[in-house]
N, C-alpha and C positions, 0 to 999 in steps of 0.2 A: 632596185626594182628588177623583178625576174623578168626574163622575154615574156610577152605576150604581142597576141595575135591578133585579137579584136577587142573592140568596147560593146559591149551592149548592153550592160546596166551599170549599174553602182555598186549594187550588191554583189559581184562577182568580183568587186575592185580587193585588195589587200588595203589597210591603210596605209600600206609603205606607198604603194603604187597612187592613192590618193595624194599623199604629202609632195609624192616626188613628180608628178603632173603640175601638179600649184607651184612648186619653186621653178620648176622649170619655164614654168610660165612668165614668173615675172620676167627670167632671162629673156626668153623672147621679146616680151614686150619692149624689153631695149632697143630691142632691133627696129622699132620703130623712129626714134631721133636718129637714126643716123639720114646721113645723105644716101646711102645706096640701103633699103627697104629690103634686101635681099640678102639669103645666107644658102649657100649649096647644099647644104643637109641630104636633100633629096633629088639631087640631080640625077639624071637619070630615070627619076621613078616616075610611075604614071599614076592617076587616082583619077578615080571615075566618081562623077553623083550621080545619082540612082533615085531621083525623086519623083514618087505615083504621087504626092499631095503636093500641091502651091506651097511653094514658100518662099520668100524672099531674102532674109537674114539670115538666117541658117546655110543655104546654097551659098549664098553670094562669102558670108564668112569662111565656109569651109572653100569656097574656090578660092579668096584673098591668100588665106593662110598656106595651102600647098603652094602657090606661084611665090609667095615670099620665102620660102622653103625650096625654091627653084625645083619643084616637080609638075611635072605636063598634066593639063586638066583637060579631061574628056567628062562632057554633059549631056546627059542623058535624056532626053523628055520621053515617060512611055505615050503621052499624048499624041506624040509623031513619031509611033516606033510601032512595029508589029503587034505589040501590046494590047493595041485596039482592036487588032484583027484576031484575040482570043490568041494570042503566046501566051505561055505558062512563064511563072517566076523564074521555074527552072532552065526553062527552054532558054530566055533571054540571058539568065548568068551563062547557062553554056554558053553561046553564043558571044558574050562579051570577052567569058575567061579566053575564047580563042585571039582576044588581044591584048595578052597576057596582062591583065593589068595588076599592079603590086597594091593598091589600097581602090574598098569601093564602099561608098558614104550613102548610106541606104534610107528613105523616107519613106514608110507604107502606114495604109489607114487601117492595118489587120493589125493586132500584136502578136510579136513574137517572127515576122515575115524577115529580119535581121539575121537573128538567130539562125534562120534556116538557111541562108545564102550560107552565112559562115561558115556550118558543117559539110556545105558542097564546093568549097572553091580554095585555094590556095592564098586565097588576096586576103589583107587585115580588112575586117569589116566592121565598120563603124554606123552603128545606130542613131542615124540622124532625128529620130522619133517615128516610133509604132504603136498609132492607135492610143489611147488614154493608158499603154503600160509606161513607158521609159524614155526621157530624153538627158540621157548624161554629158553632153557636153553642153547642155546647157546649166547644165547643176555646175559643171566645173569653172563656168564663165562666173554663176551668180557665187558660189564662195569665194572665187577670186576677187570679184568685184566687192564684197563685204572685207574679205581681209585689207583688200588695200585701204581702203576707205576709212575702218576702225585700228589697224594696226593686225589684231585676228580675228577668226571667227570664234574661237572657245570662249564661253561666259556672253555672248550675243543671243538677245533674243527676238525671234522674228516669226511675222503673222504674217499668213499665206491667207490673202483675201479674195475668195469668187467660187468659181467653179471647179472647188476640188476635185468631185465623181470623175467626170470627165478628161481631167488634168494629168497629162504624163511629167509635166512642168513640177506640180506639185510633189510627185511620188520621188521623182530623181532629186529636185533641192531640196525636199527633206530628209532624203536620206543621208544626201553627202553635210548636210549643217548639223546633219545629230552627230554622222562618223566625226566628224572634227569639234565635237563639244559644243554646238551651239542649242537654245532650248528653243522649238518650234511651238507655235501652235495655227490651228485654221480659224478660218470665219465664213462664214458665208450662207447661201439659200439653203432651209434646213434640208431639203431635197435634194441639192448637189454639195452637202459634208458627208462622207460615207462615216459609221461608226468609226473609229479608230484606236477601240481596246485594246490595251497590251501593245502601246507602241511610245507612250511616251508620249503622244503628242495631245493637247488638249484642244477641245473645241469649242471657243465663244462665243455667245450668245448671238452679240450684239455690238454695235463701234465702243458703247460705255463699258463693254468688258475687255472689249482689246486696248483702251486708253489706260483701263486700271490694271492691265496685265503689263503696264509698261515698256511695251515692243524699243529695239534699236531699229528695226526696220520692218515698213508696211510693206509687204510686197503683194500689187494687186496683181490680179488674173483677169482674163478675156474670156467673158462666158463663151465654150465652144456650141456655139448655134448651129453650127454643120452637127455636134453629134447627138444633137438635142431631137428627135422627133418631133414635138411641139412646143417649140422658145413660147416661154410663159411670161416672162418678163420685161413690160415697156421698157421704152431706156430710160425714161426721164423719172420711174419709178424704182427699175435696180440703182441708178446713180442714189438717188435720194438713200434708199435702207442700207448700200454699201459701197458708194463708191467715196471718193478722197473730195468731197465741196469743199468750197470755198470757207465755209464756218470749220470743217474739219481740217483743212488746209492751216489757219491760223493756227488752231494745237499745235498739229505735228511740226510746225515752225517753233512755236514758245518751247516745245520740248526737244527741239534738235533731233526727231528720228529723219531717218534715209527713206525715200521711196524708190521702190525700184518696179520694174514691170517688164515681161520677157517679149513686149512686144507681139503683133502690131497693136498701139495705143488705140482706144475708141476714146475720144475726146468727148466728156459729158455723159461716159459711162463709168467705167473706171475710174477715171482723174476728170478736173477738173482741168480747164487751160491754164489757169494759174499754176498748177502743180509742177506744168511741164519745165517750168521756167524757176522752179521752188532750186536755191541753192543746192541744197541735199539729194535734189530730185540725182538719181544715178543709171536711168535710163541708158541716156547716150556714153556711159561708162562703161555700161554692158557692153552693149556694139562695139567697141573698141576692144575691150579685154577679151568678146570672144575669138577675137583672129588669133592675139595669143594663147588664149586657153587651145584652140582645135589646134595653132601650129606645134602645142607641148605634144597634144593626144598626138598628131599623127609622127612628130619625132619618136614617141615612146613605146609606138607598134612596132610587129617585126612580124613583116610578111613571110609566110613558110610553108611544110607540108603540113597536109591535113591533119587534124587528133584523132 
């Protein structure tokens, strides 16, 4: 894998650099049986999170991952930062690069806000998600969590269920399960599947089209109600036309598929309670594999001068 400087999408990944994130990942993950949770890798380094939106798994992942990696974490809220008092994006990275920090893990509701720190600052910058464009380490966490699971991702096929339009979740794991051979397709409110011509990926109907398309893995989505203008959708009637019941639940048991979901669950929207509990269910799989997934990303960056 060549040096590189930041992550921001997927599509900017090589496949070398995709493969070689994911092996390195598993290594990491070792790192978790042991007695001492800790590897020096990054001693010394500092890494900043950079979060304008709430998140909890995401932060909390990427801050596990750098302190297992033994590098110092600086947390950012612009909620209690000058921010509010109308500081610019740029103002604030000035402001921070003056403590010099080598890696900065960025969360904004504009897309593309990533992107822009990275052309201004010497730190690797990592796109924790912007706006309904990209969230690549979370794509890295869900092929990971697929390969282990199945042995690989190639010849796997998997339906991305809810709120595509919206969904940066949807655009980054479809793209890294296509790069690595796996066959995608969506489902969901005809209003939030955007067309998706000339991509390979197909779009059904309906749960009887996704049961006859034969998925290895459902993977639900959280309708983003924050970027909805006027959420159309009771809950107790999106559950019913797509989420995992209990009647749909028994399927996906007699058939052995995976469910997975990037989190946070809405119980009785999405899933069902029973699902959470479903053997295959691989939720809490995620959560785990992405400390290793973000500790591969941020070993595999190389802080430096500008391009």
């Amino acid at each position: 894998m060549k040096p590189r400087k930041d992550l921001i999408t997927i599509e900017s990944l090589s496949d070398e650099d995709i493969r070689t994130i994911l092996e390195s990942a598993v290594s990491m993950k070792e790192i978790f049986t042991k007695s001492v949770k800790k590897v020096p890798v990054l001693r010394g380094k500092s890494v900043l999170t950079l979060f304008y939106e709430p998140s909890t798994r995401t932060r909390s992942s990427f801050e596990v991952a750098a302190h297992r990696l033994s590098a110092d974490v600086t947390t950012f809220t612009p909620s209690t930062s000058s921010v509010v008092k109308g500081e610019s994006v740029h103002d604030t990275i000035d402001t921070l690069m003056s403590m010099k920090m080598d890696y900065i893990i960025v969360r904004h509701k504009n897309s593309g806000i990533p992107a822009v720190i990275a052309r201004h600052c010497n730190a690797s910058v990592i796109n924790a998600g912007d706006g309904a464009h990209a969230h690549p380490s979370q794509a890295f966490l869900d092929a990971f969590t697929i390969r282990e699971h199945f042995g690989a991702v190639e010849g796997r096929r998997v339906v991305i269920i809810g709120d595509i339009l919206h969904s940066r979740v949807a655009r980054s794991t479809s793209c890294i399960l296509q790069r690595l051979g796996a066959q995608v397709a969506f489902m969901g409110p005809r209003s939030l599947v955007p067309p998706m011509r000339y991509t390979g990926i197909e779009c059904l109907a309906d749960w009887d089209a996704v049961f006859a398309w034969k998925p290895d893995v459902i993977y639900l989505l959280r309708v983003q109600n924050e970027r909805i203008e006027n959420p159309f959708f009771p809950a107790a009637d999106y559950h019913h036309a797509f989420g995992v019941t209990e009647q749909r639940l028994r399927r996906i048991e007699d058939e052995g598929m995976a469910v997975m979901h990037p989190g946070p669950v809405n119980r009785g929207v999405e899933l069902c309670d029973a699902a959470m509990e479903y053997k295959n269910c691989l939720v809490c799989n995620q959560v785990e594999n992405g400390i290793a997934a973000r500790m591969s990303i941020l070993y595999h960056l190389t802080p430096g001068t500008l391009s």
